[in-house]
FIMI-539230 format. One line per field, with one value per residue: residue number from 1; residue in one letter; x, y, z of N, C-alpha, C in turn. Coordinates in nm, 2 decimals. Layout:
// residues N
i <- c(NUM:...)
aa <- c(A:...)
n.c1 <- c(X:...)
n.c2 <- c(Y:...)
n.c3 <- c(Z:...)
ca.c1 <- c(X:...)
ca.c2 <- c(Y:...)
ca.c3 <- c(Z:...)
c.c1 <- c(X:...)
c.c2 <- c(Y:...)
c.c3 <- c(Z:...)
// end
This chain:
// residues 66
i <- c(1:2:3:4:5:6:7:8:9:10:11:12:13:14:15:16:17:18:19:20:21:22:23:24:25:26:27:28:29:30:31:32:33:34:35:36:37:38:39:40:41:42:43:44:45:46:47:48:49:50:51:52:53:54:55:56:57:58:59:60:61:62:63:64:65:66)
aa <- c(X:X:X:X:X:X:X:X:X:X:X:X:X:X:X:X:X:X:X:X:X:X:X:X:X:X:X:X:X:X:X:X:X:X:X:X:X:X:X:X:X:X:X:X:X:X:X:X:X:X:X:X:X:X:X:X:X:X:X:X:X:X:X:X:X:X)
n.c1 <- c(1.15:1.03:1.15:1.01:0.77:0.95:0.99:0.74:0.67:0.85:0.75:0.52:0.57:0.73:0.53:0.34:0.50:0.49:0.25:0.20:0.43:0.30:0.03:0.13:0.31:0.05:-0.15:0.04:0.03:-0.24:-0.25:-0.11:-0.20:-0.43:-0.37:-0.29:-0.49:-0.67:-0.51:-0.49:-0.72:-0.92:-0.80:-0.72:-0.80:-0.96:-0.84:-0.60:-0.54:-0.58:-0.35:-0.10:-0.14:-0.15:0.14:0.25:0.19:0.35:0.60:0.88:0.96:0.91:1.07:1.34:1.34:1.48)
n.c2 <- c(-4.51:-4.33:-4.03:-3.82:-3.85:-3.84:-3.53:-3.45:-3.52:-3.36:-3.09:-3.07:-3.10:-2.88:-2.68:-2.73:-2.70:-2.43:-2.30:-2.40:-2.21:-1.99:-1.96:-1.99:-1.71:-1.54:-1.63:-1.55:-1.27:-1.19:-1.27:-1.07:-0.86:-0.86:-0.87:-0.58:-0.45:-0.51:-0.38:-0.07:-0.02:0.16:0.41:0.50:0.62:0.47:0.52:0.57:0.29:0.11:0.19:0.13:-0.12:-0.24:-0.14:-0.33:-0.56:-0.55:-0.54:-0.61:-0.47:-0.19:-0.17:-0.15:0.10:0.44)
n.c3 <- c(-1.18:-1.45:-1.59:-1.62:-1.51:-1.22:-1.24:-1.20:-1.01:-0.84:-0.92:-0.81:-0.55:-0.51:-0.52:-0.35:-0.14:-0.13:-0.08:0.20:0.31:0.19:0.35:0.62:0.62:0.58:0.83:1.04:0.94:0.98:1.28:1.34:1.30:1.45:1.76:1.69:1.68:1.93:2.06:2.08:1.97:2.12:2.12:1.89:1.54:1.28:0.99:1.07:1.20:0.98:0.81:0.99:1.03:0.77:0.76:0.90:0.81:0.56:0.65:0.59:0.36:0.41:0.59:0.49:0.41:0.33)
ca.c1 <- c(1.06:1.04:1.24:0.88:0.74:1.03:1.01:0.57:0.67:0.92:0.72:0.43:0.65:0.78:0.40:0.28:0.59:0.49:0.12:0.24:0.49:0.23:0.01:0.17:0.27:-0.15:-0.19:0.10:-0.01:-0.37:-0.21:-0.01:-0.32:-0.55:-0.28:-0.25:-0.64:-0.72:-0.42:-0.50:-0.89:-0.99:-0.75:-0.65:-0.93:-1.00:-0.72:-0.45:-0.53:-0.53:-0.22:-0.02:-0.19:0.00:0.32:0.34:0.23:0.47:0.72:1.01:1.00:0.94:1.22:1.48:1.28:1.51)
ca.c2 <- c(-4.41:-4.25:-3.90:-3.77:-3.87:-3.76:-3.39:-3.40:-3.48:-3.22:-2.98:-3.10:-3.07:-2.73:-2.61:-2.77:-2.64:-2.30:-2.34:-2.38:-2.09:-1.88:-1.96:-1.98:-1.57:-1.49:-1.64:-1.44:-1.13:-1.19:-1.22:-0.92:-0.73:-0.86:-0.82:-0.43:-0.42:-0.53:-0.32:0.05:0.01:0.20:0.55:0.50:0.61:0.37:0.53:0.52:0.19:0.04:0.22:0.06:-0.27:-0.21:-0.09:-0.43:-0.68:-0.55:-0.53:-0.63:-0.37:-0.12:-0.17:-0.11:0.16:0.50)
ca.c3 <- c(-1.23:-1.55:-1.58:-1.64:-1.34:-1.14:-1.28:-1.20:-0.89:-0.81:-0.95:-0.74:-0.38:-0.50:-0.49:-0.17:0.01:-0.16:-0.04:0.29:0.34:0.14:0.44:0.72:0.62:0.57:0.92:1.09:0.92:1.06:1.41:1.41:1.29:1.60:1.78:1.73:1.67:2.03:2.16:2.01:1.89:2.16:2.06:1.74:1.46:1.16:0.93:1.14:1.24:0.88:0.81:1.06:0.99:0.69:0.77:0.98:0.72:0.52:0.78:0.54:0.26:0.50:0.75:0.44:0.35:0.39)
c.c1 <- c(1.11:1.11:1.09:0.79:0.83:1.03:0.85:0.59:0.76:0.83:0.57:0.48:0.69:0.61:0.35:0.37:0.55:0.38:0.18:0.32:0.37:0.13:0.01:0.21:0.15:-0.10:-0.14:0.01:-0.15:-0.35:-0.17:-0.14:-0.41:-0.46:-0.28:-0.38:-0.66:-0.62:-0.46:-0.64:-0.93:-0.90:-0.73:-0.81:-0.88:-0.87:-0.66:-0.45:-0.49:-0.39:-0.13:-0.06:-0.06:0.13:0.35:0.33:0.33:0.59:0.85:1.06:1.00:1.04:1.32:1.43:1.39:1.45)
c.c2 <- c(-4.34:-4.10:-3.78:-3.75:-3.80:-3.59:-3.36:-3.41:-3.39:-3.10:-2.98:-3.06:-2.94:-2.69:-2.67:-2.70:-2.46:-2.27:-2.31:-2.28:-1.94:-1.84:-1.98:-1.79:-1.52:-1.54:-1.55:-1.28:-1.10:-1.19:-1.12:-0.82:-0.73:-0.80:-0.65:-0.37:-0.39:-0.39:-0.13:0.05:0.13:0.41:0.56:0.50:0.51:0.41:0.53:0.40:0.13:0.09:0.18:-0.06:-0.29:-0.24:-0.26:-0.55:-0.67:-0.50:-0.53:-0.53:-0.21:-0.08:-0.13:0.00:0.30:0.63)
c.c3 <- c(-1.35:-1.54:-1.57:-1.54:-1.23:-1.15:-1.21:-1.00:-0.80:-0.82:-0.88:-0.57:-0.40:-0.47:-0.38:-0.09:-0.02:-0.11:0.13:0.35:0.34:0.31:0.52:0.74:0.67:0.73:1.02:1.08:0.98:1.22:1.47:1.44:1.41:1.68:1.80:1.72:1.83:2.12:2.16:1.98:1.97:2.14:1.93:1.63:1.31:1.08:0.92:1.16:1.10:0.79:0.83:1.03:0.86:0.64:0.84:0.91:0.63:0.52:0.67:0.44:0.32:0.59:0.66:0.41:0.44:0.39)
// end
């Protein structure tokens, strides 16, 4: 293979594996949110709910957060 070819396809597997991580995240983050939807809808008013929605998609910058 050409050096040229070998670089389109690297740079071709770096974005599919990025595609995939990307969503596999989105899916998670859609589960957590049913997830606390179904668990809380019935006390929790609209505000608070998307607030904590939130706080748990983005669980990671949050959690170091002091």
């Amino acid at each position: 293979m050409p050096p040229d070819n070998i670089r389109s396809v690297f740079i071709l597997n770096t974005k599919l594996l990025t595609i995939n991580l990307n969503f596999a995240s989105s899916v998670r983050s859609f589960s957590e949110l049913k997830i606390i939807q179904n668990y809380l809808r019935s006390i929790m008013l609209q505000n608070r709910l998307c607030s904590l929605a939130i706080l748990v998609i983005k669980k990671e910058p949050v959690s170091t957060f002091d």
